[in-house]
Residue frames as qw, qx, qy, qz and C-alpha x, y, z in Angstrom:
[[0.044, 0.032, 0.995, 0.086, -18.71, -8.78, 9.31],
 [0.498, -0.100, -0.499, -0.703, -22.18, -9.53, 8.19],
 [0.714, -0.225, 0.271, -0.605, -25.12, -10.94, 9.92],
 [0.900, 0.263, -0.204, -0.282, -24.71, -13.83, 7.88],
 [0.548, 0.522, -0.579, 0.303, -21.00, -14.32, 8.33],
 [0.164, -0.495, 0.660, -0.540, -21.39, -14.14, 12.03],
 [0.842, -0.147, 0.116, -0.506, -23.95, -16.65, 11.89],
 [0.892, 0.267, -0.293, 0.217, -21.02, -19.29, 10.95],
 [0.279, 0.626, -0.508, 0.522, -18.59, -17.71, 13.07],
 [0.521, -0.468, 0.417, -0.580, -20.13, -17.61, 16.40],
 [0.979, -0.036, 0.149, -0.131, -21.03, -21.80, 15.97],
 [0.683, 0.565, -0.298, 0.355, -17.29, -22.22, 14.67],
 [0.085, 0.671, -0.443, 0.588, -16.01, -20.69, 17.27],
 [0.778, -0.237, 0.287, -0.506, -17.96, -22.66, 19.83],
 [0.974, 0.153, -0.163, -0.019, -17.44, -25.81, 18.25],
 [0.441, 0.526, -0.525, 0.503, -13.12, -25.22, 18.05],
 [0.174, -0.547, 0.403, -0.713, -13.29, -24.11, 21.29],
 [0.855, -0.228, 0.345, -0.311, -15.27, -27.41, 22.69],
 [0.924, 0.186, -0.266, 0.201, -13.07, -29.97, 20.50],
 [0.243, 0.532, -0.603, 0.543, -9.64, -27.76, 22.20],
 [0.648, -0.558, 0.393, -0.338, -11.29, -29.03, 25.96],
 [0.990, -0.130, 0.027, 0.050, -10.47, -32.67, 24.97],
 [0.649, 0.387, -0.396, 0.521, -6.64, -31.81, 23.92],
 [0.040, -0.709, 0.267, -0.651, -6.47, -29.56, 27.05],
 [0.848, -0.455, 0.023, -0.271, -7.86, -31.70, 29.47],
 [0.965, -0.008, -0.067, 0.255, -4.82, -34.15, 28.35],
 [0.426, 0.599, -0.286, 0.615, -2.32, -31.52, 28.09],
 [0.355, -0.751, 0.240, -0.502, -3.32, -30.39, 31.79],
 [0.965, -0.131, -0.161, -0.160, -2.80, -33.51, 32.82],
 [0.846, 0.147, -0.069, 0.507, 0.73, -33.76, 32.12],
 [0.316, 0.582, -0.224, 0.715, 1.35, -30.35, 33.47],
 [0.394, -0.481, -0.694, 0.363, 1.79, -29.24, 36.82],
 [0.221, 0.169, 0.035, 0.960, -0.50, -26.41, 37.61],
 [0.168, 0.202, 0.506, -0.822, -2.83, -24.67, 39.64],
 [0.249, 0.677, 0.686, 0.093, -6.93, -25.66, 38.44],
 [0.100, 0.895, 0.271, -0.341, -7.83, -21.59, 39.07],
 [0.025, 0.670, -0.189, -0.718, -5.50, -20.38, 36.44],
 [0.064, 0.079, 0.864, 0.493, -6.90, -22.20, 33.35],
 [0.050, -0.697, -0.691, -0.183, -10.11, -21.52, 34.60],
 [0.156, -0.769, -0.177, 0.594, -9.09, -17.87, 35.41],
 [0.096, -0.173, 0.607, 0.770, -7.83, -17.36, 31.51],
 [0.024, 0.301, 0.953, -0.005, -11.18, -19.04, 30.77],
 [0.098, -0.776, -0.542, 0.308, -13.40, -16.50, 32.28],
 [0.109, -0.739, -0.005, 0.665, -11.61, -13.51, 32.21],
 [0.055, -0.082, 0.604, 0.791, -11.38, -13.80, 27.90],
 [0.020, -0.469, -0.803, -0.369, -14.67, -15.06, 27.75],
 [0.155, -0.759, -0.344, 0.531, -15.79, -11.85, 30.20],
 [0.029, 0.581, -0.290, -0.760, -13.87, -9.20, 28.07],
 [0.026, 0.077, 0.882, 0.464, -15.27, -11.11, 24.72],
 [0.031, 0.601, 0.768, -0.220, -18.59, -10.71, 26.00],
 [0.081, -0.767, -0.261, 0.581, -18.18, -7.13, 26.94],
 [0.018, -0.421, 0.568, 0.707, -16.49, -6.11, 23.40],
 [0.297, 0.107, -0.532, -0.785, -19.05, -7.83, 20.81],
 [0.203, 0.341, 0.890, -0.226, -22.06, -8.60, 22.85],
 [0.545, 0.519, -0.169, -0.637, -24.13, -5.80, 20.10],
 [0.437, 0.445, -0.519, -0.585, -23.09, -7.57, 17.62],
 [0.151, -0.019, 0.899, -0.412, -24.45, -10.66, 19.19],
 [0.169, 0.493, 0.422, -0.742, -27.51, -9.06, 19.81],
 [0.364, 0.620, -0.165, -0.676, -28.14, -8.23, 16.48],
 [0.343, 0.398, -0.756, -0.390, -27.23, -11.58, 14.99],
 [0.210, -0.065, -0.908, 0.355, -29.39, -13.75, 17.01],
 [0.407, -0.458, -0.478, -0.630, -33.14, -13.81, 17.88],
 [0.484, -0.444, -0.692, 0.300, -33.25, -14.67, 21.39],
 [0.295, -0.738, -0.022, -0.607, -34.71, -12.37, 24.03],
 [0.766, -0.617, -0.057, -0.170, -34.59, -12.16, 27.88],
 [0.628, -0.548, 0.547, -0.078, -32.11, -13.98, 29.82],
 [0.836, 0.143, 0.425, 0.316, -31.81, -16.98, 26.99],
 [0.122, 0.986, -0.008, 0.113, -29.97, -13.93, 25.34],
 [0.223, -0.832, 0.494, -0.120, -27.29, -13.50, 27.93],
 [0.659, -0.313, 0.681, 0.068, -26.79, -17.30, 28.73],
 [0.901, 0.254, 0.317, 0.152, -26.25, -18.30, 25.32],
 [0.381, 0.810, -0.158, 0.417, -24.01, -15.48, 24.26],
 [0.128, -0.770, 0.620, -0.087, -21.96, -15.93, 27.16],
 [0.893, -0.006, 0.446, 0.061, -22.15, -19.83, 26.61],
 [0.752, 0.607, 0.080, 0.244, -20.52, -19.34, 23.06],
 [0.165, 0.825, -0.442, 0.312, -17.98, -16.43, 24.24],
 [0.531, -0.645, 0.535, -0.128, -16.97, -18.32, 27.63],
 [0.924, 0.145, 0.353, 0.022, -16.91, -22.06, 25.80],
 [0.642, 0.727, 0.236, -0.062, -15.64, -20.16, 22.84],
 [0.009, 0.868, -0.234, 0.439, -13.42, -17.67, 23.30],
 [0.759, -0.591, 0.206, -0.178, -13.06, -18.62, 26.72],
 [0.972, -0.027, 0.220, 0.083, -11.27, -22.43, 25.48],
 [0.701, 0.649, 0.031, 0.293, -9.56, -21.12, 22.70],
 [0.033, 0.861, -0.363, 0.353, -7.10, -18.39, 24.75],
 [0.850, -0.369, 0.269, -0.263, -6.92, -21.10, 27.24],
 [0.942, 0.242, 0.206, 0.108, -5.77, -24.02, 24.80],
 [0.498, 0.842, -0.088, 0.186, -3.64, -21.51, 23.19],
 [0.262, -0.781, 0.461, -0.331, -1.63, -20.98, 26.78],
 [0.899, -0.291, 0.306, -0.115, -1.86, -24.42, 27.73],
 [0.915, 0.373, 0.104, 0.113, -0.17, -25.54, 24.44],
 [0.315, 0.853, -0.245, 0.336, 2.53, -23.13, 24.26],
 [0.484, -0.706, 0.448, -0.258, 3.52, -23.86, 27.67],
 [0.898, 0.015, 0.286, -0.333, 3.73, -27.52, 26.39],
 [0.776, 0.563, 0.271, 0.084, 4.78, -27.57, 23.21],
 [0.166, 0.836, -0.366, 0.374, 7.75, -24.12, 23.67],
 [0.805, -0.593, 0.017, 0.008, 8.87, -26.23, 26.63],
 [0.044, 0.746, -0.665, 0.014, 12.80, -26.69, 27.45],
 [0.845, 0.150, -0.470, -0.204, 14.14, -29.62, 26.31],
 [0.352, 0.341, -0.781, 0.387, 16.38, -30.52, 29.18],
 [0.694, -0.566, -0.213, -0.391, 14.83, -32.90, 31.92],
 [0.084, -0.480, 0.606, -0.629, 15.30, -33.70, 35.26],
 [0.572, -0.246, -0.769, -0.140, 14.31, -37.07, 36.97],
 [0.105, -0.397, 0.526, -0.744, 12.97, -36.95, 40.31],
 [0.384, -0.206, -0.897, -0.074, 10.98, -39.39, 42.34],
 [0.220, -0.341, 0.437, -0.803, 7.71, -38.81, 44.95],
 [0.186, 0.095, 0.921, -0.330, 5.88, -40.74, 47.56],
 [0.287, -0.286, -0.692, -0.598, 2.35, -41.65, 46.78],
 [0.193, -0.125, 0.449, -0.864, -0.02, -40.12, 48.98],
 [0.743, 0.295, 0.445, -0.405, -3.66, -41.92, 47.85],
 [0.008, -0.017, 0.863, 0.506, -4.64, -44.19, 45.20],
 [0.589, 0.285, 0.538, -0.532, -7.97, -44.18, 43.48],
 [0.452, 0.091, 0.797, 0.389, -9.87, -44.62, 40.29],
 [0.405, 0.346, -0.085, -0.842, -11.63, -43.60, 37.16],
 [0.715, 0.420, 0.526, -0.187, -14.43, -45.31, 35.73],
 [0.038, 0.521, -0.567, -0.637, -12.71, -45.83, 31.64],
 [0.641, 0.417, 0.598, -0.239, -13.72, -47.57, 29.15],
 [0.003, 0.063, -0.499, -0.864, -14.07, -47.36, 25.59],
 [0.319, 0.031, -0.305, -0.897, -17.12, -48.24, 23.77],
 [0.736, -0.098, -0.579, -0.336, -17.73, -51.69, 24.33],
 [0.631, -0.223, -0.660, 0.342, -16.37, -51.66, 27.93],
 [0.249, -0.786, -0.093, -0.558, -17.53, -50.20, 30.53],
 [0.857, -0.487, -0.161, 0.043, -16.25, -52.23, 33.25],
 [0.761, 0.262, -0.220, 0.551, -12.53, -51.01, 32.81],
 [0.253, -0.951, -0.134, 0.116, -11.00, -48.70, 35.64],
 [0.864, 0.215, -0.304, 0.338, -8.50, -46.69, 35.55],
 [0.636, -0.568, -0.410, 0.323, -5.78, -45.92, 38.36],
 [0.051, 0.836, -0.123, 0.533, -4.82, -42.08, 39.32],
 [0.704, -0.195, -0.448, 0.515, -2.21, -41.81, 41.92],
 [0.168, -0.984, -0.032, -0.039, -1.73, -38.58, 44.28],
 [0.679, 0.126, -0.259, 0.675, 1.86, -37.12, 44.83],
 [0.296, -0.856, -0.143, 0.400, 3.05, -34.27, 46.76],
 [0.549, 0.413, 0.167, 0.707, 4.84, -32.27, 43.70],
 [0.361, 0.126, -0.209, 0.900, 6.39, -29.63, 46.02],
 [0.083, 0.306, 0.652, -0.689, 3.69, -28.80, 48.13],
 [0.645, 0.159, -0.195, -0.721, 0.80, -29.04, 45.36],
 [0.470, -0.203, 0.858, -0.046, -0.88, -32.10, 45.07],
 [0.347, 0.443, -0.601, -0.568, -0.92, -33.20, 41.68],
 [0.790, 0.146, 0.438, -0.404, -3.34, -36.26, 40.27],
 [0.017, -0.456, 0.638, 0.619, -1.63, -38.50, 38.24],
 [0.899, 0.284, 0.062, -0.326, -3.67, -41.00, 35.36],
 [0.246, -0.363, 0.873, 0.211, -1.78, -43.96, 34.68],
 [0.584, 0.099, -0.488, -0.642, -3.25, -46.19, 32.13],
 [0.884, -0.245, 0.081, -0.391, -5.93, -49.55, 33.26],
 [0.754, 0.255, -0.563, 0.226, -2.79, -52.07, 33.13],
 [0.003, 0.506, -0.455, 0.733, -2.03, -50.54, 36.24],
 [0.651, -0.433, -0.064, -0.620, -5.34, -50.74, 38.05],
 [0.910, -0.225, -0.336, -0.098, -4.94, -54.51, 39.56],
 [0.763, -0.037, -0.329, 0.555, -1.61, -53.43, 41.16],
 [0.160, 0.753, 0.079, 0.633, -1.97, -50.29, 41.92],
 [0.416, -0.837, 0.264, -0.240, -1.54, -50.40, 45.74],
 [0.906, -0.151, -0.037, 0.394, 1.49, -51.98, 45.46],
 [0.495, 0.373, -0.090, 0.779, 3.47, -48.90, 44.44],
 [0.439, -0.567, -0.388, 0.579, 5.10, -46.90, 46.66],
 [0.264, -0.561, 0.120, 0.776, 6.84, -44.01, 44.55],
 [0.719, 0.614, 0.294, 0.138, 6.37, -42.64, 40.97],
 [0.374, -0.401, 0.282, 0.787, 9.68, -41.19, 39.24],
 [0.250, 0.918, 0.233, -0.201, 8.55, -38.51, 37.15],
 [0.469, 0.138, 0.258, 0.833, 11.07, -37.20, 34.03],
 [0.035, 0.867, 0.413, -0.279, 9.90, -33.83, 34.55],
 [0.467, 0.055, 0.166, 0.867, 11.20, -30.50, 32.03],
 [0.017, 0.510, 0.252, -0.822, 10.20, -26.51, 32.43],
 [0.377, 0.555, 0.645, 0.365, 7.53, -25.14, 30.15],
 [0.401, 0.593, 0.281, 0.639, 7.54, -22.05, 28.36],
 [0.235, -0.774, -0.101, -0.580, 5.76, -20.20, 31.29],
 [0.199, 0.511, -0.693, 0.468, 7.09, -21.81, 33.58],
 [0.849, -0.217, 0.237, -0.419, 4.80, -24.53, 34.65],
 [0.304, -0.359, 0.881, 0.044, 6.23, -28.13, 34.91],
 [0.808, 0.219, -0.258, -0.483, 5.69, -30.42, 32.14],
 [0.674, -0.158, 0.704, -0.160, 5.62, -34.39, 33.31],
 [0.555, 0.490, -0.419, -0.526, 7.29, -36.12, 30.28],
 [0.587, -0.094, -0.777, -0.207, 7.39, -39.81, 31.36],
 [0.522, -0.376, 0.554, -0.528, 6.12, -41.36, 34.64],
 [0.667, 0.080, -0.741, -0.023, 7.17, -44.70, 35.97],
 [0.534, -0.662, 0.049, -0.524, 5.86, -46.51, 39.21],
 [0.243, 0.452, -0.782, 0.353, 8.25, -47.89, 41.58]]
């Protein structure tokens, strides 16, 4: 690849790789699964990425020093990093088994998130805790919720095995 060519790649990559956090964020959502392996895929591509075409980095890129290192692993971790990530997340998601399984758990806390769109800021919405087999698992429910939200006791959860075997949460209703 050319100096030139990488100069489009390297922002390309970066970019992809920050639009895949917003799908991921939602996809995690709906799955159930440990924080440290998404952000252990994360690292460890954007580590070996580094180590495999930080020359050619180097060589496409003026920076010096230290703003050097942190922006060339900003692109590889962000980059790279999102992209292997997204790639796992989805698959697990998306390759899932279709057969589900309903099951219902207590609600351990209720809080909120500050939502909103553009013109509102004032809108919250409510996130319930469960115990989902000794992990505890944050759900987001949408702001219709919010005004009632310590009334529920339980949430029943259609729930069906993904690819890797991480639980995917395909509806959730609150009792």
């Amino acid at each position: 690849m050319t100096q030139k060519q990488r100069k489009i790649f390297y922002p390309v990559i970066f970019f992809l790789g920050a639009i895949l956090i917003i799908w991921e964020i939602n996809i995690y959502r709906e799955t159930i699964i440990n924080l440290m392996i998404p952000i252990g895929i994360i690292m460890v591509v954007g580590i070996i990425a580094f180590i495999l075409d930080f020359k050619n980095y180097k060589s496409t890129y003026e920076y010096n020093g230290i703003g050097l290192y942190l922006y060339s692993a900003m692109h590889y971790v962000i980059g790279f990093g999102f992209i292997a990530c997204s790639i796992f997340m989805l698959s697990n998601y998306y390759f899932a088994d279709q057969n589900t399984r309903t099951e219902s758990y207590e609600i351990i806390r209720t809080s909120s998130l500050a939502s909103g769109g553009k013109y509102r800021i004032d809108v919250r919405t409510p996130t319930f805790r469960i115990n989902y087999n000794g992990k505890i698992k944050e759900l987001v429910f949408s702001s219709e919720f919010y005004e009632k939200r310590n009334f529920y006791n339980n949430v029943e959860l259609e729930i069906r095995q993904g690819l890797f075997g991480f639980d995917i949460l395909e509806n959730k209703k609150l009792n």
